[in-house]
N, C-alpha and C positions, 0 to 999 in steps of 0.2 A: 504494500500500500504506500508508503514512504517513497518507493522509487516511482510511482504513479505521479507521487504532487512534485516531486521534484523533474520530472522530465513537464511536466503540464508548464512549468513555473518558468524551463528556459523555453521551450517552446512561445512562453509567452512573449518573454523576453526579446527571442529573436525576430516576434511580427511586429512589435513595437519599434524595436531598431531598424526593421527593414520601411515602415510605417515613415521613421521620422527620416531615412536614408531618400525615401521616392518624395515627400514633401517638401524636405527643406535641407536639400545638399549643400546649403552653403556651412551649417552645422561642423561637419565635419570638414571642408573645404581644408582646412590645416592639417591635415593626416597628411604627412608625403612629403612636406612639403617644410620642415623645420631643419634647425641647421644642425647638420651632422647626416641629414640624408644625401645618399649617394647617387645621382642622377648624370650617367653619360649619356651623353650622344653622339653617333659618327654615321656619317654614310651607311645606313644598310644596315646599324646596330645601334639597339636602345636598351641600355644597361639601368634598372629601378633596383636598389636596396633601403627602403627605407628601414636602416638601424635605428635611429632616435625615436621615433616615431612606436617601430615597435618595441623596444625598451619601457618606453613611458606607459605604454597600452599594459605590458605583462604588470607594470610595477602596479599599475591601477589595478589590474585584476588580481592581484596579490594581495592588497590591501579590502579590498571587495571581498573577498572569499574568506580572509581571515577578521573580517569585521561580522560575518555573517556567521563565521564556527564559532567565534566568541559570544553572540547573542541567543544561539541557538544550548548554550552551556547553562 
């Protein structure tokens, strides 16, 4: 039962984000796009690593998940 609300809960999660990603992309417009991300370009090759970018994301979701085991204790 427990795995039921918690698949319902990111399910929810993910139409919400997909919700506010198709209404209002300027939202995130700054994902990609901070310094330390790695963006080439040459003739016939386009290199994307945004490291800062996801760094910042994991560290959010680190803090997210351990704010949420801590409430749920």
């Amino acid at each position: 039962m427990e795995a039921g609300k918690v698949l319902l809960f990111i399910g929810l999660a993910l139409a919400l984000l997909g919700l506010l990603l198709l209404y209002a992309p300027k939202l995130f417009s700054w994902f990609g796009h901070l310094p330390g991300d790695i963006h080439i370009e040459r003739e016939g090759l386009r290199v994307y690593i945004p490291l800062t970018s996801t760094l910042l994301l994991s560290l959010f979701l680190t803090l997210l998940l351990n704010l949420i085991q801590l409430l749920r204790r």
